[in-house]
N, CA, C and O atoms as CSV, one atom per row, in Angstrom:
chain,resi,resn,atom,element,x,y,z
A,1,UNK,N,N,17.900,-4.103,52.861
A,1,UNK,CA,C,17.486,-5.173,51.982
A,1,UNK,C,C,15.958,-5.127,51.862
A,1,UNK,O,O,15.419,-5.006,52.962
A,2,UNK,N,N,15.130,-5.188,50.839
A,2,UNK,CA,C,13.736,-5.160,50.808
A,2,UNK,C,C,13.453,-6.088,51.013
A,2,UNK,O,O,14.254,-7.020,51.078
A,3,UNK,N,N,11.854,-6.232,51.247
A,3,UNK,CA,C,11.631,-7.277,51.346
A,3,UNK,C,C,10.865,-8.199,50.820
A,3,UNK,O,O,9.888,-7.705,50.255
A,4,UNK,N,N,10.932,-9.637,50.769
A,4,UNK,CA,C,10.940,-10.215,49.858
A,4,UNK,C,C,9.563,-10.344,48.989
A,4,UNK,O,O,9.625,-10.618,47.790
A,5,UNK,N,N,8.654,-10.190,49.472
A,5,UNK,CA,C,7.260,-9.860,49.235
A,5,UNK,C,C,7.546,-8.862,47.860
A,5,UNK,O,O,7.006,-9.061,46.772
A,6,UNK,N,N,8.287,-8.006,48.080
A,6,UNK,CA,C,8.445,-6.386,47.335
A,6,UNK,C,C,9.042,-7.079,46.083
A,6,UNK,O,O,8.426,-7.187,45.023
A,7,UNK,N,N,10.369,-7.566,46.314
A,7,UNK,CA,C,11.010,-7.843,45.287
A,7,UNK,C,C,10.181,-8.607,44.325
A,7,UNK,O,O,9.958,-8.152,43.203
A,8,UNK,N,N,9.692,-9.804,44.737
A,8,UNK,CA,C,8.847,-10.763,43.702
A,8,UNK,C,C,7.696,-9.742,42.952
A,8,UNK,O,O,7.505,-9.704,41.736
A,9,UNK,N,N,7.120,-9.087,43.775
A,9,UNK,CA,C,6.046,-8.018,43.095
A,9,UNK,C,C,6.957,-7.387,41.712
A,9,UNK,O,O,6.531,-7.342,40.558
A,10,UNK,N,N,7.837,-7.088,42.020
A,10,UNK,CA,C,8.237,-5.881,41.229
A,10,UNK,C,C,9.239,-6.604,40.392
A,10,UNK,O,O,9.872,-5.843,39.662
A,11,UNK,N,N,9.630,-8.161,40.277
A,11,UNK,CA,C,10.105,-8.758,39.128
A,11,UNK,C,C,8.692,-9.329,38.374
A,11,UNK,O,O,8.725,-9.603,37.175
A,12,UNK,N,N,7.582,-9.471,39.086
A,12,UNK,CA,C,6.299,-9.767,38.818
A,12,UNK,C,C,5.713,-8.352,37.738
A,12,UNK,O,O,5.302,-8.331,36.578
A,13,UNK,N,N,5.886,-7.458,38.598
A,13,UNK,CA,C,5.297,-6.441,37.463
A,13,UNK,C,C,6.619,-5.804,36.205
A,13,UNK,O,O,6.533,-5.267,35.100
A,14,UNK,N,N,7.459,-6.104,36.851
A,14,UNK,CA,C,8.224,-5.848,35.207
A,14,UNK,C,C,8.443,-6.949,34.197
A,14,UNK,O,O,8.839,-6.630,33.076
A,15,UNK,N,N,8.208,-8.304,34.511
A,15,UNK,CA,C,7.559,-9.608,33.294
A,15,UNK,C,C,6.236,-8.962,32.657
A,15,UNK,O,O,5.937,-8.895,31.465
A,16,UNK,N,N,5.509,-8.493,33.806
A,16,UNK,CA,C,4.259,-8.338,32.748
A,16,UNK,C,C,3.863,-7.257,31.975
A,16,UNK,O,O,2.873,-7.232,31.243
A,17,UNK,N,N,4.952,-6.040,32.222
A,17,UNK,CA,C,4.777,-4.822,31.515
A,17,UNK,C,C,6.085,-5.222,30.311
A,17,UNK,O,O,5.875,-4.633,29.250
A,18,UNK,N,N,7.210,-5.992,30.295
A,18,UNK,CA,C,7.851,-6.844,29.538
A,18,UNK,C,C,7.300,-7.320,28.350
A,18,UNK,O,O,7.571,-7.023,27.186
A,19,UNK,N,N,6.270,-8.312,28.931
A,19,UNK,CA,C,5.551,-9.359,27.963
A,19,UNK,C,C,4.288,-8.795,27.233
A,19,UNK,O,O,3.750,-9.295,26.245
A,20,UNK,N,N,3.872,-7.533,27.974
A,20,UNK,CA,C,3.035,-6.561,26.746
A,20,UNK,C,C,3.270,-5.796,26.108
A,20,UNK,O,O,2.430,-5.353,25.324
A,21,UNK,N,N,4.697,-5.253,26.191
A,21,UNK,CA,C,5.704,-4.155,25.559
A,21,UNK,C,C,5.564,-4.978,24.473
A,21,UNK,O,O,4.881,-4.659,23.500
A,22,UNK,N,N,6.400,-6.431,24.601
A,22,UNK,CA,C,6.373,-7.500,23.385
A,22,UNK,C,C,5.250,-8.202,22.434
A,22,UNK,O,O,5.387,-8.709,21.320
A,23,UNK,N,N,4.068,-8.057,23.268
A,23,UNK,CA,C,3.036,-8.336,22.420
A,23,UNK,C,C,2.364,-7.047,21.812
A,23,UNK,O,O,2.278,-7.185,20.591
A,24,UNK,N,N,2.078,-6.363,22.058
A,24,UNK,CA,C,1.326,-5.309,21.721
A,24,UNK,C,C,1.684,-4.840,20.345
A,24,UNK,O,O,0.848,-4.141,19.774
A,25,UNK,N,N,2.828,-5.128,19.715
A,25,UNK,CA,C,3.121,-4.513,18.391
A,25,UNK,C,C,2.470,-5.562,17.476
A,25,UNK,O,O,2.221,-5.206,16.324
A,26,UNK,N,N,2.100,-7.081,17.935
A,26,UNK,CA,C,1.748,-8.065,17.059
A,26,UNK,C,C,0.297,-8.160,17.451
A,26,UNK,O,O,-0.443,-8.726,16.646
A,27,UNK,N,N,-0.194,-7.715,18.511
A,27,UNK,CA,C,-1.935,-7.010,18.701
A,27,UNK,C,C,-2.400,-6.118,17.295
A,27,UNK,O,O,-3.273,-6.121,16.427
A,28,UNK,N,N,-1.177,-5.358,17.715
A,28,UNK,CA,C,-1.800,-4.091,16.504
A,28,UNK,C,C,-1.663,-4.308,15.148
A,28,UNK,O,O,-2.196,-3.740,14.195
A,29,UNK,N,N,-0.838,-5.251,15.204
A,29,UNK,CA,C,-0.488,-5.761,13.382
A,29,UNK,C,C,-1.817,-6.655,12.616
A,29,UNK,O,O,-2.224,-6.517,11.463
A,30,UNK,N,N,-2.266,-7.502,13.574
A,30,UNK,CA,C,-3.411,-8.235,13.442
A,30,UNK,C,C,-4.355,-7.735,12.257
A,30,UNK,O,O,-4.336,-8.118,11.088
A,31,UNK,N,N,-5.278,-6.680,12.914
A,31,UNK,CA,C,-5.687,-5.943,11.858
A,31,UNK,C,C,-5.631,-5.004,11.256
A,31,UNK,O,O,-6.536,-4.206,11.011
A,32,UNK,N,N,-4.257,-4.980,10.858
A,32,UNK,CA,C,-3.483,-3.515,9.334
A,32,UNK,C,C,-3.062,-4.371,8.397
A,32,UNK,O,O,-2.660,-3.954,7.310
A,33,UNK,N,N,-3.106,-5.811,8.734
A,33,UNK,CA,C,-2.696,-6.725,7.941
A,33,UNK,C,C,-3.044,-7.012,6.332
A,33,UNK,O,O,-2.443,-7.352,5.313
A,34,UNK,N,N,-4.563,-6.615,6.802
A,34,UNK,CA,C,-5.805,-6.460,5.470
A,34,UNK,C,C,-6.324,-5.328,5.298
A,34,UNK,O,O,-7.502,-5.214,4.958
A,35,UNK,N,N,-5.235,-3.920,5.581
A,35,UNK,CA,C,-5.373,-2.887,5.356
A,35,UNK,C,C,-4.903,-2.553,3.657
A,35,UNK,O,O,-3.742,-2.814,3.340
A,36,UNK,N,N,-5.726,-2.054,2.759
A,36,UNK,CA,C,-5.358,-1.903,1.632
A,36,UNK,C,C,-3.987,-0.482,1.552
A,36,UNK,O,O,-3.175,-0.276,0.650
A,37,UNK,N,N,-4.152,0.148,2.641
A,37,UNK,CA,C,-2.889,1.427,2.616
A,37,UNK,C,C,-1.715,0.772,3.253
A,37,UNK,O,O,-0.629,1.274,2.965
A,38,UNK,N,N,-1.713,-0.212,4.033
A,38,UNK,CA,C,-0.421,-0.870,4.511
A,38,UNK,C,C,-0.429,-1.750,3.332
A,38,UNK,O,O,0.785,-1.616,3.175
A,39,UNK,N,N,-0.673,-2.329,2.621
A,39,UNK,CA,C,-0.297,-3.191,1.429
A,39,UNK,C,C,0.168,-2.439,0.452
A,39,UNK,O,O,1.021,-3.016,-0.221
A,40,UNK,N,N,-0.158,-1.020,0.026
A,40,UNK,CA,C,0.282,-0.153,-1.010
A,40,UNK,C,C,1.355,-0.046,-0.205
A,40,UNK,O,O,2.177,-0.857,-0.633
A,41,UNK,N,N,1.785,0.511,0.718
A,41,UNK,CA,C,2.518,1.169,1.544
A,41,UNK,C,C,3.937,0.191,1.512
A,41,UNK,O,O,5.039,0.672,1.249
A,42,UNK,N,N,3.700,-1.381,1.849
A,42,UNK,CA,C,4.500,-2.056,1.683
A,42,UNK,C,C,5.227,-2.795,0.838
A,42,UNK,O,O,6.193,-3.518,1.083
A,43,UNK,N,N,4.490,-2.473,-0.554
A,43,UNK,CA,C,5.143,-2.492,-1.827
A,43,UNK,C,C,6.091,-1.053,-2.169
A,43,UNK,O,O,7.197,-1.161,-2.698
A,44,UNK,N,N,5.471,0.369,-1.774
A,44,UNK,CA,C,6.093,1.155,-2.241
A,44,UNK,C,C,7.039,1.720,-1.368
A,44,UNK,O,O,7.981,2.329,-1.875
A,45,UNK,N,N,6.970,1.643,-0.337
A,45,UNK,CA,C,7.956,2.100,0.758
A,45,UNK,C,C,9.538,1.839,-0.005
A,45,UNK,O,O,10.161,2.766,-0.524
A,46,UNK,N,N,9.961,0.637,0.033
A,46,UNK,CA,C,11.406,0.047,0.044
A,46,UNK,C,C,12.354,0.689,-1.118
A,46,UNK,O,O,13.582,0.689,-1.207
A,47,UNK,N,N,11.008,1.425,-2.275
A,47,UNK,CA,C,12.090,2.021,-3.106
A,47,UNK,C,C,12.100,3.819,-3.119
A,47,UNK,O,O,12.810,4.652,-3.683
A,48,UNK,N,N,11.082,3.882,-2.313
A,48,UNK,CA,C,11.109,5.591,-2.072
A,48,UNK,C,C,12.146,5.753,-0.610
A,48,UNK,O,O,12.652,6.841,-0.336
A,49,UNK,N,N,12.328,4.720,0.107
A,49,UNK,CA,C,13.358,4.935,0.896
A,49,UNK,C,C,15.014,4.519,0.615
A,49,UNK,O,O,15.901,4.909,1.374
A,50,UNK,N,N,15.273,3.690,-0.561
A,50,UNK,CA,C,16.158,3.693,-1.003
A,50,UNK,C,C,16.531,5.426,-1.936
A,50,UNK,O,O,17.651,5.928,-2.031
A,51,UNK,N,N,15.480,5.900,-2.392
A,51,UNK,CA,C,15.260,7.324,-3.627
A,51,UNK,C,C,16.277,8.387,-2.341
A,51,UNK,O,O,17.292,9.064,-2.508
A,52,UNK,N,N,15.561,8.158,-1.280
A,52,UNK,CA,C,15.711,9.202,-0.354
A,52,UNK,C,C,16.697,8.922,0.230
A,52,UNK,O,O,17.224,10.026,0.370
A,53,UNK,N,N,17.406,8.132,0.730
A,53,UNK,CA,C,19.149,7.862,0.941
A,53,UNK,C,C,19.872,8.250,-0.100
A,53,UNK,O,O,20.501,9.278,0.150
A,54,UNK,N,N,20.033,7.826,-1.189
A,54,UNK,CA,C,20.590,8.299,-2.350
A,54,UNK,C,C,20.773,9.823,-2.816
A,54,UNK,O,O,21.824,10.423,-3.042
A,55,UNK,N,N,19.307,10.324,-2.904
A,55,UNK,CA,C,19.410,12.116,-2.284
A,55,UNK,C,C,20.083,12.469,-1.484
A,55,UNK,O,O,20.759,13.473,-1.709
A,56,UNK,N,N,20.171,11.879,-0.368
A,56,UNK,CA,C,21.086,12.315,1.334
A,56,UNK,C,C,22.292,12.311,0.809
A,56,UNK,O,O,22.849,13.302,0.336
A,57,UNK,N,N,22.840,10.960,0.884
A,57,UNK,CA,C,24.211,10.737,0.502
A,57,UNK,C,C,25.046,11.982,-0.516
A,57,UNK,O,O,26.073,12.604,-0.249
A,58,UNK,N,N,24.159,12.054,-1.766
A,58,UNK,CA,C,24.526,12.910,-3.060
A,58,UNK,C,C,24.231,14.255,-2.403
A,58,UNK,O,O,25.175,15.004,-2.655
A,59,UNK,N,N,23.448,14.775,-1.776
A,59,UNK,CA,C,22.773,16.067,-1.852
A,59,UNK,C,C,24.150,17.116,-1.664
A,59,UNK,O,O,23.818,18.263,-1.965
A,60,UNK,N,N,25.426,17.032,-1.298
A,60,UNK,CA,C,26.323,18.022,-1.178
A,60,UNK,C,C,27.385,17.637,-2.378
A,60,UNK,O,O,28.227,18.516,-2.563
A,61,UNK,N,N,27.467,16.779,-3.005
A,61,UNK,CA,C,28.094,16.062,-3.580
A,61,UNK,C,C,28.886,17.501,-4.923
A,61,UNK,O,O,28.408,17.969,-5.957
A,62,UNK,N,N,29.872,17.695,-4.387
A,62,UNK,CA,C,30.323,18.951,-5.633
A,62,UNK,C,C,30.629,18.354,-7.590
A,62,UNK,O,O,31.727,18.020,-8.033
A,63,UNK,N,N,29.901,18.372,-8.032
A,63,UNK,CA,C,29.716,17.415,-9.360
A,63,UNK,C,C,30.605,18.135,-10.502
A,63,UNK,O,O,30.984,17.494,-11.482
A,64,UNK,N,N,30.823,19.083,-10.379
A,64,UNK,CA,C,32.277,19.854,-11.564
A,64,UNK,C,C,33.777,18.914,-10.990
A,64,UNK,O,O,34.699,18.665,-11.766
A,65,UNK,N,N,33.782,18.535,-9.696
A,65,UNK,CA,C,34.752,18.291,-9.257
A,65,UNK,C,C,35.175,16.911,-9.238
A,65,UNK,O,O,34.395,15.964,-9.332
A,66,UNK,N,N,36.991,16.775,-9.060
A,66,UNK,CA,C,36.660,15.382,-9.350
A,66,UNK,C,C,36.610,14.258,-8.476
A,66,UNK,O,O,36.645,13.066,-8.781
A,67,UNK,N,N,36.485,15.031,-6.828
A,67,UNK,CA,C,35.699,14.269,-5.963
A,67,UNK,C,C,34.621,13.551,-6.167
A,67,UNK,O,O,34.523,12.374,-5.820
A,68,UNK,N,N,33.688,14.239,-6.773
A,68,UNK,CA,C,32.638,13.389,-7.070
A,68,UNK,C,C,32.329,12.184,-7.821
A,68,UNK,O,O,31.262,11.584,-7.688
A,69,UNK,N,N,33.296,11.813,-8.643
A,69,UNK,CA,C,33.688,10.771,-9.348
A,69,UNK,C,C,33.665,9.401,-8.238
A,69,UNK,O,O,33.047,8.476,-8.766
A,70,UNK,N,N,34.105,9.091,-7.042
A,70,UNK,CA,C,33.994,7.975,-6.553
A,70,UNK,C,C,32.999,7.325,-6.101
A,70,UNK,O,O,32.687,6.144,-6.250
A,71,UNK,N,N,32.235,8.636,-5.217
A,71,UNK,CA,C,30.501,8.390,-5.108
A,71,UNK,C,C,29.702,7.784,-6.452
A,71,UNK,O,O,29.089,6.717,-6.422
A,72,UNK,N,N,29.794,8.507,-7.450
A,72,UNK,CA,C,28.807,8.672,-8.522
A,72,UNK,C,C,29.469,6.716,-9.176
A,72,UNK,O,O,28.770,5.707,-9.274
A,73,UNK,N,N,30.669,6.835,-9.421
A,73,UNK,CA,C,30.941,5.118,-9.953
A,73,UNK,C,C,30.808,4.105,-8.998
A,73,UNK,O,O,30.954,2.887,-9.107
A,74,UNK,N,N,30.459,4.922,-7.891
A,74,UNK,CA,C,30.516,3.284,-6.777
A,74,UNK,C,C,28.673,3.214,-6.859
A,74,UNK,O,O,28.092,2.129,-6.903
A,75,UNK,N,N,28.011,4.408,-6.866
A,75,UNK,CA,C,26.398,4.864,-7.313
A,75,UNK,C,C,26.427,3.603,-8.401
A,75,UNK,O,O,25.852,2.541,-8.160
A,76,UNK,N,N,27.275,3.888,-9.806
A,76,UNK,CA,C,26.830,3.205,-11.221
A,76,UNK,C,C,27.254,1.357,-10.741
A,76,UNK,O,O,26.882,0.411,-11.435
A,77,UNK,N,N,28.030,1.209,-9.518
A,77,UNK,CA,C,28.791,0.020,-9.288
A,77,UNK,C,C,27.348,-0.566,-9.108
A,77,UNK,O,O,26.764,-1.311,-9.895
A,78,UNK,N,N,26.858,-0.040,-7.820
A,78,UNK,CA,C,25.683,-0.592,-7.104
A,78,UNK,C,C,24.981,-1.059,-7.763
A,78,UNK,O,O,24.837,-2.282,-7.784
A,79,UNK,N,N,24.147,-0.041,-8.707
A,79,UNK,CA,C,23.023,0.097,-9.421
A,79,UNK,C,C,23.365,-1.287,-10.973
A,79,UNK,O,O,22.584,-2.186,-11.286
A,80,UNK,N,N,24.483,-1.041,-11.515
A,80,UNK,CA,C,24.430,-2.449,-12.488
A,80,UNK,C,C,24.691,-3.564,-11.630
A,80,UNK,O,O,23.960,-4.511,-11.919
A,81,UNK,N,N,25.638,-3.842,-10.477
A,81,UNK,CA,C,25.264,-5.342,-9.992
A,81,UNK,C,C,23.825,-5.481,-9.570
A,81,UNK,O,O,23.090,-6.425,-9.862
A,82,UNK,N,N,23.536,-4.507,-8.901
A,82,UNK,CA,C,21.907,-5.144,-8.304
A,82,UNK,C,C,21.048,-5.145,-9.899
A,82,UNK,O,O,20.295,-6.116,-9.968
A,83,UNK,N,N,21.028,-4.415,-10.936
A,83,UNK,CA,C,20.154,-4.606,-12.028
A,83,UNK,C,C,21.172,-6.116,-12.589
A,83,UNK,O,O,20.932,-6.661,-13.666
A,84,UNK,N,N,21.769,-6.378,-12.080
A,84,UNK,CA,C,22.318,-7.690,-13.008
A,84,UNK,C,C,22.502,-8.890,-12.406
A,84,UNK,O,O,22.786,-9.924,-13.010
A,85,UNK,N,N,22.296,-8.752,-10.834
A,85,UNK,CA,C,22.328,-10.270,-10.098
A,85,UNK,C,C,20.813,-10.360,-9.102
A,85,UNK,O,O,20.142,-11.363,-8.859
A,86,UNK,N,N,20.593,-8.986,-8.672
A,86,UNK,CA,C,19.505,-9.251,-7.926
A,86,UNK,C,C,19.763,-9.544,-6.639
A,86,UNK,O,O,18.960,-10.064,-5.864
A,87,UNK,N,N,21.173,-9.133,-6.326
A,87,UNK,CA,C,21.259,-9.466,-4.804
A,87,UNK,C,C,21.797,-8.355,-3.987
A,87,UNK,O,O,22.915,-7.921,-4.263
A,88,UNK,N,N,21.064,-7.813,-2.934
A,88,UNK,CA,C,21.382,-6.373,-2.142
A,88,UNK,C,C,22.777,-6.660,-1.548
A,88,UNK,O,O,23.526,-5.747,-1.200
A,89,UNK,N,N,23.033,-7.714,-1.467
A,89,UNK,CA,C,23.992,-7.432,-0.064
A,89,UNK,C,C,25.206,-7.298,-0.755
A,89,UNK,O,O,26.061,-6.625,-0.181
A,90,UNK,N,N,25.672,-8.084,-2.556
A,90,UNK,CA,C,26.542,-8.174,-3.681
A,90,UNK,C,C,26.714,-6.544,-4.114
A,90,UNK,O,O,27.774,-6.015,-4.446
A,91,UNK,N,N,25.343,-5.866,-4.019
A,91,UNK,CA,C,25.255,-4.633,-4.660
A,91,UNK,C,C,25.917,-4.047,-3.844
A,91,UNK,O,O,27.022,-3.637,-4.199
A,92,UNK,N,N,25.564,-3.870,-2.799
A,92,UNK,CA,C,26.095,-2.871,-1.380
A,92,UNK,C,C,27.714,-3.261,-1.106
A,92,UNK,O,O,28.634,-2.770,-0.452
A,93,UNK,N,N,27.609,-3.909,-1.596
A,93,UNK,CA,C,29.585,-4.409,-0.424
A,93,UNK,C,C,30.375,-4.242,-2.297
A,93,UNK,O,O,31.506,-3.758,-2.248
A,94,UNK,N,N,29.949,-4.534,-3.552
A,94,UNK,CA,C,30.729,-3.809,-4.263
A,94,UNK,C,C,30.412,-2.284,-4.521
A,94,UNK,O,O,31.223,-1.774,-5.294
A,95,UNK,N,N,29.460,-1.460,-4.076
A,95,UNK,CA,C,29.368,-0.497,-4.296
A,95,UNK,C,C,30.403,0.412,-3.292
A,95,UNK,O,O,31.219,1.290,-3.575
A,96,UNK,N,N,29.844,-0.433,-1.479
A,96,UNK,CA,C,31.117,0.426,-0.946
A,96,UNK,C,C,32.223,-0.064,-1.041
A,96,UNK,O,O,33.085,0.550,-0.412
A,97,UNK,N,N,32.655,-1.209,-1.753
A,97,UNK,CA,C,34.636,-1.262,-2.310
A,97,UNK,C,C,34.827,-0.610,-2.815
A,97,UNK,O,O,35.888,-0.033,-2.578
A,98,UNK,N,N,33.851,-0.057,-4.118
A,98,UNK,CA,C,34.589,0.201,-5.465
A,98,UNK,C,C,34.457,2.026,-4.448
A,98,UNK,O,O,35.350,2.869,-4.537
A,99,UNK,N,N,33.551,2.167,-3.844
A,99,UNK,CA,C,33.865,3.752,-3.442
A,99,UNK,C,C,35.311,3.851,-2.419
A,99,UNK,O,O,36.227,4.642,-2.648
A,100,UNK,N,N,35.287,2.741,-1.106
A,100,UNK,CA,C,36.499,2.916,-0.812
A,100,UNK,C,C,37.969,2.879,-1.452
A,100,UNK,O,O,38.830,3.701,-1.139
A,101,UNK,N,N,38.179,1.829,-2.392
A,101,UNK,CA,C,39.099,1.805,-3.049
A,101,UNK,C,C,39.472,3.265,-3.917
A,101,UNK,O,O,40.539,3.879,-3.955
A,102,UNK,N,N,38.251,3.542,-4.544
A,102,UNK,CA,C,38.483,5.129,-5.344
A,102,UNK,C,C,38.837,6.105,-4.706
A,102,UNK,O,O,39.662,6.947,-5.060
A,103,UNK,N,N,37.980,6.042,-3.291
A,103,UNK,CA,C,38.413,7.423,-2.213
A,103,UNK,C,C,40.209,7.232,-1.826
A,103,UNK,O,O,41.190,7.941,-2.049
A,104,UNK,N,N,40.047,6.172,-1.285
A,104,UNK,CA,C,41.452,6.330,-0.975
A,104,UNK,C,C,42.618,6.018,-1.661
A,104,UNK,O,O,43.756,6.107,-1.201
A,105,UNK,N,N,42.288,5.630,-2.836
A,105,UNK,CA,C,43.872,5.685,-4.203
A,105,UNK,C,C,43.598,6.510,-5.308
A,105,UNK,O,O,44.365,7.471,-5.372
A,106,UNK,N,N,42.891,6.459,-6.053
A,106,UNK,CA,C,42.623,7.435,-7.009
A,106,UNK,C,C,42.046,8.915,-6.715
A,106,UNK,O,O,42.451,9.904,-7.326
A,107,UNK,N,N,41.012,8.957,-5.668
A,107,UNK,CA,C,41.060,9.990,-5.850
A,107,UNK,C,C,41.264,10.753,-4.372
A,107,UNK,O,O,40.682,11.685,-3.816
A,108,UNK,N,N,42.137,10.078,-4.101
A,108,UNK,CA,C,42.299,10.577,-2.305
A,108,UNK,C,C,43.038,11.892,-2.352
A,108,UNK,O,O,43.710,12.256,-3.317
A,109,UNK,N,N,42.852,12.618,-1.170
A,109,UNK,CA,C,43.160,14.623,-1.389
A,109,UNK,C,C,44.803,14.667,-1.554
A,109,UNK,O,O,45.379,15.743,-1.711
């Protein structure tokens, strides 16, 4: 059994390497806040990382075939609800129905 001296130290030093793990990311945010490249950065990020999922997803995607048909209409599903309501989470949950439903009845192997 250690002793007790030890133990308190060493719940003592893992609170305080804890509680700077936790602060230290809001230290450093302080001043990038009024960084003019984190302000570009945080306008343009959200749609070059949506560009680049969309590539991923598609990039094997065989397009003569008519596999590709469920991806690409659940793609057109997404893309007109979110251009027509404005809400991600409406876009995303009919985009992956309308792909699950297609994968597995219409165009399942």
């Amino acid at each position: 059994m250690p002793d007790t001296r030890y133990a308190i130290a060493a719940v003592l030093v893992a609170a305080a390497v804890t509680w700077g793990l936790r602060a230290l990311p809001f230290a450093a945010l302080t001043p990038l806040r009024a960084s003019r490249t984190v302000q570009y950065l945080s306008a343009r990020m959200p749609a070059g990382v949506m560009v680049i999922l969309v590539v991923y997803c598609l990039r094997d995607l065989p397009l003569p075939h008519a596999r590709a048909l469920a991806p690409l209409s659940a793609l057109a599903v997404t893309i007109g609800l979110h251009l027509w309501r404005r809400n991600a989470l409406l876009s995303i949950l009919g985009g992956t129905a309308t792909h699950v439903i297609l994968a597995s009845t219409v165009f399942a192997p």
